[in-house]
C-alpha positions as YAML, in Angstrom:
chain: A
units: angstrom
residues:
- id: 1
  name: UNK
  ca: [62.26, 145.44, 38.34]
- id: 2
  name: UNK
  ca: [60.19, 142.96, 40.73]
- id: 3
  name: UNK
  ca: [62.52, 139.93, 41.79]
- id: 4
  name: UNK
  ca: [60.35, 137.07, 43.58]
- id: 5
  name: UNK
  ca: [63.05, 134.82, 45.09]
- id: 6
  name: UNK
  ca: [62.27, 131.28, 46.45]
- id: 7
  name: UNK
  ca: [58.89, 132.22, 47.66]
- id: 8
  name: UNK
  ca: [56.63, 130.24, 49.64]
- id: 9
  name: UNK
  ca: [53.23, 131.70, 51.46]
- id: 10
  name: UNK
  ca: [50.78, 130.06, 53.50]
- id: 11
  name: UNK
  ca: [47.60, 130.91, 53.97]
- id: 12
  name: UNK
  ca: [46.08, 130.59, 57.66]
- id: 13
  name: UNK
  ca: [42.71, 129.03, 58.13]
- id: 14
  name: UNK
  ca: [40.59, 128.23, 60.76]
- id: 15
  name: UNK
  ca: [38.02, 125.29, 61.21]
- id: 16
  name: UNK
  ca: [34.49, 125.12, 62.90]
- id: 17
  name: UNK
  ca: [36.74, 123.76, 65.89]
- id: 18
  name: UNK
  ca: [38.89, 127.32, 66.02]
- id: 19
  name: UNK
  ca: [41.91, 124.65, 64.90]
- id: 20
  name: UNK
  ca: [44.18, 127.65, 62.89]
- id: 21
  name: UNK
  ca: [46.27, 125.68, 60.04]
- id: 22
  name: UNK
  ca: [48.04, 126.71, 56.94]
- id: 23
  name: UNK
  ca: [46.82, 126.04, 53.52]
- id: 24
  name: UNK
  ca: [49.73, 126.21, 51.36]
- id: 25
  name: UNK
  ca: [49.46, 128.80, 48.02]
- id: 26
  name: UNK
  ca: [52.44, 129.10, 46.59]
- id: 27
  name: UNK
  ca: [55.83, 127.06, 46.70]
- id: 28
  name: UNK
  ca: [59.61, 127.78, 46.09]
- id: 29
  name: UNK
  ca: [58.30, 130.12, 43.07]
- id: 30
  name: UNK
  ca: [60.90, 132.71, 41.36]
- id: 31
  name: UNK
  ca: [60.19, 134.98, 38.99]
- id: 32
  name: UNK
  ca: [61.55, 138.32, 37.94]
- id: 33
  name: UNK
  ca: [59.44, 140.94, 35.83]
- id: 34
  name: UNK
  ca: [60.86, 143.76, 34.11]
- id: 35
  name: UNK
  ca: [59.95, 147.18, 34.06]
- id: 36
  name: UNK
  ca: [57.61, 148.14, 31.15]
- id: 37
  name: UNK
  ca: [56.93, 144.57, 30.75]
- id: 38
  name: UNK
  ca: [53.72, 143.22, 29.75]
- id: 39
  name: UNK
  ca: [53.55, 139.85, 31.49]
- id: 40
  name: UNK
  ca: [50.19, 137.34, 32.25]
- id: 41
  name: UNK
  ca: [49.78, 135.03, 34.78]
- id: 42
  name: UNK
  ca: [47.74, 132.39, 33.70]
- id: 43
  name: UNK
  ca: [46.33, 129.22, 35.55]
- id: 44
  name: UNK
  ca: [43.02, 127.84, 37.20]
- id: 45
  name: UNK
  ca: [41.53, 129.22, 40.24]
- id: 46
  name: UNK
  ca: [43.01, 128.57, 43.09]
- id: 47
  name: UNK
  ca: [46.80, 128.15, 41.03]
- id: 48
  name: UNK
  ca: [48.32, 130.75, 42.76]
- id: 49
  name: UNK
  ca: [48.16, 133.68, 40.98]
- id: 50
  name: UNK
  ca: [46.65, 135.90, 42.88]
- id: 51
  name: UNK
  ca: [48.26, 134.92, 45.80]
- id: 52
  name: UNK
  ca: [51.21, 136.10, 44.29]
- id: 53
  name: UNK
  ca: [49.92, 139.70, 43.16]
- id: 54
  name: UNK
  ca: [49.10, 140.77, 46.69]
- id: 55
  name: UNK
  ca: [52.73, 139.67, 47.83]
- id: 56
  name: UNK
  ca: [53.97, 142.55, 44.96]
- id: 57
  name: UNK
  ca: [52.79, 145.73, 46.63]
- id: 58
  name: UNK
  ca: [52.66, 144.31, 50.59]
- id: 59
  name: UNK
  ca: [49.29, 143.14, 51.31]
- id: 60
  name: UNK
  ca: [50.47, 140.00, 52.18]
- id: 61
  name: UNK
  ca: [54.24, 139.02, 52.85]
- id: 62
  name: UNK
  ca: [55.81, 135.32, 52.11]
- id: 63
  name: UNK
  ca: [56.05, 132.52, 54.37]
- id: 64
  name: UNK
  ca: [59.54, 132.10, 53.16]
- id: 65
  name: UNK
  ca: [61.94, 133.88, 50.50]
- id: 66
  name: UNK
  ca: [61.90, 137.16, 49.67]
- id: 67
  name: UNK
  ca: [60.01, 139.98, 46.84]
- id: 68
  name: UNK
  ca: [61.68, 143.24, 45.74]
- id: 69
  name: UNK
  ca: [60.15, 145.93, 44.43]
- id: 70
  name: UNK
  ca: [62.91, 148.24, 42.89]
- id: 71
  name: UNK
  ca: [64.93, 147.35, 45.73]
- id: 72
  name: UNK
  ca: [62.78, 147.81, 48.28]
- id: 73
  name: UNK
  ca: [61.98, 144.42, 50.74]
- id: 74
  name: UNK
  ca: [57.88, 144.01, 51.23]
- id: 75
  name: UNK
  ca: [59.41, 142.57, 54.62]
- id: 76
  name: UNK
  ca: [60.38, 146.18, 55.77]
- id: 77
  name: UNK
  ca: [57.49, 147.84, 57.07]
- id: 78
  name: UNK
  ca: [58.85, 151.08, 56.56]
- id: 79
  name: UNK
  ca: [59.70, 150.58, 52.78]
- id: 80
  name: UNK
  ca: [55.53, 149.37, 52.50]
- id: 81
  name: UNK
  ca: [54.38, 153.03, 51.26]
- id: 82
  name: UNK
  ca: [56.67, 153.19, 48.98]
- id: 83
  name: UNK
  ca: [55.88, 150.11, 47.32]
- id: 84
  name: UNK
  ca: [52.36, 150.61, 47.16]
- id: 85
  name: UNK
  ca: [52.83, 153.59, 45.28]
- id: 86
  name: UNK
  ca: [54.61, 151.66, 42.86]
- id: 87
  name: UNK
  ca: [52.43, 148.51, 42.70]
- id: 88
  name: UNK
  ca: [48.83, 149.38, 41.86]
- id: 89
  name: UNK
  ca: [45.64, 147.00, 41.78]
- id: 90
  name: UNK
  ca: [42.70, 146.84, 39.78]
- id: 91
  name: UNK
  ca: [40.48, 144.19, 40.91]
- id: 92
  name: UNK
  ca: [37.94, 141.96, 39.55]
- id: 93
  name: UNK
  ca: [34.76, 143.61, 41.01]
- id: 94
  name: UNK
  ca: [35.56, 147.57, 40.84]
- id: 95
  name: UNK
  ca: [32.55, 148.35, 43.66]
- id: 96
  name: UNK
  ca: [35.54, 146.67, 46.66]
- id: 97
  name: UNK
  ca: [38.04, 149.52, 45.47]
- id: 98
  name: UNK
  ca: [35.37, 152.52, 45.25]
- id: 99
  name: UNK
  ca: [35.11, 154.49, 48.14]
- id: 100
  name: UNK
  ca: [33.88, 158.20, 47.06]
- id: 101
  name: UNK
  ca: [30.71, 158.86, 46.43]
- id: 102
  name: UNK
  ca: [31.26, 160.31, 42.76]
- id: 103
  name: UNK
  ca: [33.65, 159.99, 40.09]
- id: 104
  name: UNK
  ca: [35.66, 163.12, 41.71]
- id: 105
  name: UNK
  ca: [35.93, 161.69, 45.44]
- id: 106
  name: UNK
  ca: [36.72, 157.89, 44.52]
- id: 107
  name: UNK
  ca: [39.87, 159.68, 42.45]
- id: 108
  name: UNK
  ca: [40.67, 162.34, 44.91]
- id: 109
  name: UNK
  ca: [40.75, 159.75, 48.04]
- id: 110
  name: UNK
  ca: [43.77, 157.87, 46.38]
- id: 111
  name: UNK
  ca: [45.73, 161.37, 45.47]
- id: 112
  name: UNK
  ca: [44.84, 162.51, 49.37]
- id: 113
  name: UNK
  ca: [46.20, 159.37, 50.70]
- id: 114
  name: UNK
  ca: [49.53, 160.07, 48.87]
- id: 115
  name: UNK
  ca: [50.08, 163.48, 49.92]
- id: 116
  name: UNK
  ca: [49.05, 165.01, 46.24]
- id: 117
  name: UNK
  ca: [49.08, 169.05, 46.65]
- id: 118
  name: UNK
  ca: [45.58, 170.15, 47.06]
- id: 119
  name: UNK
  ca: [45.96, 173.04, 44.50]
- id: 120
  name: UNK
  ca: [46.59, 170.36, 41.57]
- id: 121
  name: UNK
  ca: [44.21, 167.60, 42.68]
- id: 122
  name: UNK
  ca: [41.51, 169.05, 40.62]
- id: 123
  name: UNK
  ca: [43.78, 169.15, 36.97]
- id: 124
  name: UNK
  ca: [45.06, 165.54, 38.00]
- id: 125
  name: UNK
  ca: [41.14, 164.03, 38.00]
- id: 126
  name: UNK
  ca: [40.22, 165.28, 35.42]
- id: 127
  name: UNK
  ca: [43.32, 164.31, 33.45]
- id: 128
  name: UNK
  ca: [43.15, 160.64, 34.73]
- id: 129
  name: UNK
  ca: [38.98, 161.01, 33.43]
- id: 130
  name: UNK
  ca: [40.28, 161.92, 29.95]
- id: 131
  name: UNK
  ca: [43.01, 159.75, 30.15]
- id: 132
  name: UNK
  ca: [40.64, 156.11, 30.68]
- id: 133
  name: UNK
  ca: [38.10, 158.07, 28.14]
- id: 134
  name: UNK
  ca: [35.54, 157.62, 30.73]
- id: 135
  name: UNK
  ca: [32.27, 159.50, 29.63]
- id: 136
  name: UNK
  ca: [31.12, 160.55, 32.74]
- id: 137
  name: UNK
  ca: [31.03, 164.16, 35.01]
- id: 138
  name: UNK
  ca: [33.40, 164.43, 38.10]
- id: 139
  name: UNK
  ca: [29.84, 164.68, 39.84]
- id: 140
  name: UNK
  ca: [28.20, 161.77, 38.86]
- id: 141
  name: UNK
  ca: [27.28, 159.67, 41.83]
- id: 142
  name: UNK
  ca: [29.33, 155.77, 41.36]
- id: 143
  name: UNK
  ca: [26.07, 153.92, 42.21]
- id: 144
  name: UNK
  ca: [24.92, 155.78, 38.68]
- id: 145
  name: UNK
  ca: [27.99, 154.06, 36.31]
- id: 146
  name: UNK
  ca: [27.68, 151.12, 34.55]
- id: 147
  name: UNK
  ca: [30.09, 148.23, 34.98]
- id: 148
  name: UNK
  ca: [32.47, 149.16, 32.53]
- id: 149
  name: UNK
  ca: [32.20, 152.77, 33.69]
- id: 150
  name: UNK
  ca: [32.92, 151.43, 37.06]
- id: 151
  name: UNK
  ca: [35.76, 149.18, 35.40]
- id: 152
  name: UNK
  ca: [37.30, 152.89, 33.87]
- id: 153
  name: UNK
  ca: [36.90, 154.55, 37.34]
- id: 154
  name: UNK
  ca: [39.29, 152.18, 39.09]
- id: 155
  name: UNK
  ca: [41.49, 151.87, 36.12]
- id: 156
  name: UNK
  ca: [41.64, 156.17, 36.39]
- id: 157
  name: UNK
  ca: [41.71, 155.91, 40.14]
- id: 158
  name: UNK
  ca: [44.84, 154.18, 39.82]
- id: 159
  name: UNK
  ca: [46.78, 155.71, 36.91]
- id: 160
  name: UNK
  ca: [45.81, 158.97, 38.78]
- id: 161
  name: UNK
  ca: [48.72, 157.93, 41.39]
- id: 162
  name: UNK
  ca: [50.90, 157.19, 38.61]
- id: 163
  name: UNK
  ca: [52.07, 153.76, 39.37]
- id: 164
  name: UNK
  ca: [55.38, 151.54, 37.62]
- id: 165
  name: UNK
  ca: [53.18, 148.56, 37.66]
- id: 166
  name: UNK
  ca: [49.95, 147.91, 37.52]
- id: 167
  name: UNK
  ca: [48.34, 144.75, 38.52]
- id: 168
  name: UNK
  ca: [45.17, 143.44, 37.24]
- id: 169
  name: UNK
  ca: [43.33, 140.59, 38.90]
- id: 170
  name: UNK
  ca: [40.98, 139.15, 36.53]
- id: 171
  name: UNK
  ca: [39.56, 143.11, 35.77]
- id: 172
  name: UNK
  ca: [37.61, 141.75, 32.38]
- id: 173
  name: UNK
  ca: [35.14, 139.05, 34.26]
- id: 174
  name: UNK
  ca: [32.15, 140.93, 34.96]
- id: 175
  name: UNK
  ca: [32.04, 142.35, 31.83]
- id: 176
  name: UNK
  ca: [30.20, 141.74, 28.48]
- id: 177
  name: UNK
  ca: [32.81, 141.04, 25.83]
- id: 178
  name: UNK
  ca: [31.88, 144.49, 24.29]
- id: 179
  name: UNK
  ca: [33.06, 146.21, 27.50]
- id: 180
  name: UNK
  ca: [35.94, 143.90, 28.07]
- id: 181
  name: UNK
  ca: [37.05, 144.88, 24.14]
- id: 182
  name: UNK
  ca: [36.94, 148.26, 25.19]
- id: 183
  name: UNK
  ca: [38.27, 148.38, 28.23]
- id: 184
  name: UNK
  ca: [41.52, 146.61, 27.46]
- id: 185
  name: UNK
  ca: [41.71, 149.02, 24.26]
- id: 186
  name: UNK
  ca: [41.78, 152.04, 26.50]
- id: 187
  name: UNK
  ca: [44.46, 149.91, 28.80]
- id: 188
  name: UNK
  ca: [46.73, 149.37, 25.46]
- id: 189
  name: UNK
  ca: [46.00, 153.09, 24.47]
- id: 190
  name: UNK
  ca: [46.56, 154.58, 27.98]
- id: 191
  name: UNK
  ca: [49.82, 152.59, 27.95]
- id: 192
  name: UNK
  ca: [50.91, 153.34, 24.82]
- id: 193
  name: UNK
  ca: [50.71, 157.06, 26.31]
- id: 194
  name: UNK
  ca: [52.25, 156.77, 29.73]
- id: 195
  name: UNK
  ca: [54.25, 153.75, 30.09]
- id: 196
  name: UNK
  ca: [54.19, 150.90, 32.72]
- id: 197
  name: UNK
  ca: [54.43, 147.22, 33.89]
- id: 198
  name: UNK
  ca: [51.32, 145.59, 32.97]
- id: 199
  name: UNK
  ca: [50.92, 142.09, 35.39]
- id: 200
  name: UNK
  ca: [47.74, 140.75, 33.81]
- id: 201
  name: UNK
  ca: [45.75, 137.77, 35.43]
- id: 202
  name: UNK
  ca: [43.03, 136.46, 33.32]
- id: 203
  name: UNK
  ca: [40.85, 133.73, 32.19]
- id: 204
  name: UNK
  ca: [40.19, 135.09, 28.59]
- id: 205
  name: UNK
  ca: [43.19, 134.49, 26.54]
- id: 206
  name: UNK
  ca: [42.25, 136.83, 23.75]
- id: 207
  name: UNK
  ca: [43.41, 139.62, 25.88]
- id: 208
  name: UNK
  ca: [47.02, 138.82, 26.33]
- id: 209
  name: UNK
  ca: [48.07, 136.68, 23.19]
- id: 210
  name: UNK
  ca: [50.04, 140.26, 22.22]
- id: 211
  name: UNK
  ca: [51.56, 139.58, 25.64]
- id: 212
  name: UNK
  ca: [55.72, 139.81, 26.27]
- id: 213
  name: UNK
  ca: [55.47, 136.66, 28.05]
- id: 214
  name: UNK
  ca: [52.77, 134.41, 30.02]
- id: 215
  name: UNK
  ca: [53.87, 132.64, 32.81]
- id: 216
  name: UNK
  ca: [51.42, 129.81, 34.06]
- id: 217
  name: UNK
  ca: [50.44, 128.47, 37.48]
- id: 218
  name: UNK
  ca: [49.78, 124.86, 38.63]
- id: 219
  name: UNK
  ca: [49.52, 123.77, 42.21]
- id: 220
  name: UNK
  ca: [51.52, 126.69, 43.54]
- id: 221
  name: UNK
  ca: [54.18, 126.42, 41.44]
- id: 222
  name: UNK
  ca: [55.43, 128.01, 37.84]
- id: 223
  name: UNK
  ca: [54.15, 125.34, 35.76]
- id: 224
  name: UNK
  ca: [56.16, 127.36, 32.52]
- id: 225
  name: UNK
  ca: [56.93, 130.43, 30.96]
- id: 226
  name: UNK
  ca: [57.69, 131.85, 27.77]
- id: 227
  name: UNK
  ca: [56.43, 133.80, 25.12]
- id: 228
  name: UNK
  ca: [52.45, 133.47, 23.92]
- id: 229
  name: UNK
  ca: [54.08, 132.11, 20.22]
- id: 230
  name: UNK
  ca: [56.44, 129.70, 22.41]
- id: 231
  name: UNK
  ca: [53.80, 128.01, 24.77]
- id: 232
  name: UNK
  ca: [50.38, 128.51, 22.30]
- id: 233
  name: UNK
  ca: [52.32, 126.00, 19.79]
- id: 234
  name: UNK
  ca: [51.22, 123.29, 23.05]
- id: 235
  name: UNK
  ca: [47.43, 123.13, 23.18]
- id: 236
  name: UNK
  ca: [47.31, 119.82, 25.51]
- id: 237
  name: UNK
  ca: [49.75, 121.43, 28.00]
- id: 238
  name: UNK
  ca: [47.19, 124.67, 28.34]
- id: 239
  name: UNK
  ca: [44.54, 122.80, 28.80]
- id: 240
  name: UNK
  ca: [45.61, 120.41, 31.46]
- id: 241
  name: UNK
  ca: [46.62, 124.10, 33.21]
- id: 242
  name: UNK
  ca: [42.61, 125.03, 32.74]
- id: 243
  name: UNK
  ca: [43.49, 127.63, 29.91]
- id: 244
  name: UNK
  ca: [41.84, 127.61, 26.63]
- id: 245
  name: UNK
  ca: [42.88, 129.58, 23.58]
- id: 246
  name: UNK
  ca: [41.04, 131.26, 21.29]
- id: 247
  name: UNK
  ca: [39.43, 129.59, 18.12]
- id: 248
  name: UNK
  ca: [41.40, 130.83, 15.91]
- id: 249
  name: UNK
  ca: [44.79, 130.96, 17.13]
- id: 250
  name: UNK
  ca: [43.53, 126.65, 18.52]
- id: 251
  name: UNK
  ca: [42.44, 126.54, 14.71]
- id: 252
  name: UNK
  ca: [45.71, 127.56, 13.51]
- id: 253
  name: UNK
  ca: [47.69, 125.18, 16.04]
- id: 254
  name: UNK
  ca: [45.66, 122.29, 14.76]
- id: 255
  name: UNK
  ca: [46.57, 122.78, 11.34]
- id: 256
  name: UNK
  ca: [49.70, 123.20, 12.10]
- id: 257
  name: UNK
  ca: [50.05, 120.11, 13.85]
- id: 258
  name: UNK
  ca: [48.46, 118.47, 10.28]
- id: 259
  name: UNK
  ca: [51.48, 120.09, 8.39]
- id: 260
  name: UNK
  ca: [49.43, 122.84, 7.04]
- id: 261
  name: UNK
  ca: [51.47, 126.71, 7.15]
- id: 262
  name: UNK
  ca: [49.80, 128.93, 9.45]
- id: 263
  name: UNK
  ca: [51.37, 132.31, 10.47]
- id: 264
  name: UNK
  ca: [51.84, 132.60, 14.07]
- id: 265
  name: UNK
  ca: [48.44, 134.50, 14.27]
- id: 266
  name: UNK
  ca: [46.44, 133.59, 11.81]
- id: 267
  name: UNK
  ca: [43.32, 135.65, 11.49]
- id: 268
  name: UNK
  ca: [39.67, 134.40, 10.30]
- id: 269
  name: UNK
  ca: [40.35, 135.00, 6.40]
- id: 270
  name: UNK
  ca: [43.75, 133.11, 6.75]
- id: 271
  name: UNK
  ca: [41.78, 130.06, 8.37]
- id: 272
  name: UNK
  ca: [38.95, 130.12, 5.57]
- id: 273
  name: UNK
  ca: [41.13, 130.07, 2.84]
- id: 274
  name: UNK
  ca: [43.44, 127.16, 4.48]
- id: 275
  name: UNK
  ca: [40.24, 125.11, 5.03]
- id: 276
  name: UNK
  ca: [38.86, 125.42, 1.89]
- id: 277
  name: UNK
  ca: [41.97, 124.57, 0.02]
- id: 278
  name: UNK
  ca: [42.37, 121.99, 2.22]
- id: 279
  name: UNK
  ca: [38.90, 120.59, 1.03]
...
């Protein structure tokens, strides 16, 4: 489990006057997430939610309060490895997180920095290749991949280390929504495979409405949380939070709202034959 208790953090800027001051991120948030848990953070840019992912594995620690990682404190440097071999990130442009020069090296740098034995590196790559379904040789040079070949690298880079949660930070965005289908397929079917905490952040809400709860940002702060069936039944509250969802799950809550029955995810057929006998 990851408890968040009572955190506040800061962030420390600097004007063209070298002034340093603090722009403030998050505030008094807490917030525990399970393990196996699929959870979304949801909110505009600039809400706080990725502030709050790179407090989970140490990259940043709070201003004030406290985050545990299965009992270990990010605020004890010694207890840092540890947690970052638990708490894995996929960011939104894979190219920052790619250091190898092929498919093999970007995998094997991770597994090297963990002290994986040398003898079973090779079986592990490959494995964490299959695993992702990435159609690519161990050889092929990075700058050669496509972006949702890069997107599968990173995603394989990580699982390689076998982490208990997995963060990602808005992984889908520079994708086409043909490679942002697939990619978060291969996520559910990895998962379904090898289980683990899934903290999604995202702007498409099509890719978490089979979420086990969303928990959205405003100003710093949780704004609410619940599960998608809970807070999707409240259109106007998403949307002042800058979230948006789909057409036919916003179909179905209009309806709804008209006194029509809708199942709690309606599909396209479901919404053609409601309008039409509503006509």
């Amino acid at each position: 489990m990851i408890r968040i208790h009572e955190v506040s953090f800061d962030y420390q800027i600097f004007s063209e006057d070298d002034n340093a001051g603090r722009k403030p991120a998050l505030s008094n948030v807490s917030l525990d997430i399970d393990s196996g848990e699929f959870i979304a953070l949801l909110g505009r840019n600039g809400s706080g939610k990725s502030s709050l992912t790179r407090l989970l594995n140490g990259i940043e620690t709070p201003s004030a309060g406290e985050v545990i990682v299965d009992g270990l404190s990010t605020e004890d440097p010694a207890a840092i490895p540890s947690i970052r071999r638990l708490v894995q990130i996929v960011f939104q442009n894979p190219e920052n997180q790619q250091v190898g020069l092929t498919a093999f090296e970007d995998i094997a740098f991770g597994l090297s920095n963990i002290g994986w034995p040398h003898e079973e590196m090779s079986d592990r790559i490959a494995w964490a290749i299959r695993l992702v379904g990435l159609k690519a040789p161990e050889d092929r040079p990075v700058s050669g991949l496509s972006g949702g070949e890069k997107q599968k690298l990173a995603l394989a880079a990580v699982l390689a280390l076998a982490p208990s949660y997995l963060i990602l930070d808005e992984a889908t965005s520079m994708l086409d929504p043909a490679a942002r289908r697939q990619f978060v397929e291969t996520l559910h079917e990895v998962r379904s495979k090898h289980p683990f905490t899934l903290i999604y952040i995202t702007h498409h809400m099509d890719e978490v409405m089979d979420a086990d709860r969303w928990v959205i940002f405003r100003e710093g702060e949780i704004a609410a949380s619940g599960t998608p069936d809970e807070l999707a039944t409240d259109p106007e509250r998403l949307s002042d939070c800058g979230l948006e969802l789909p057409y036919s799950r916003l179909l179905g809550e209009r309806l709804r709202l008209q006194g029509v029955k809708v199942s709690s995810a309606p599909d396209i057929q479901e919404l053609r034959r409601l309008l039409c006998k509503s006509n």
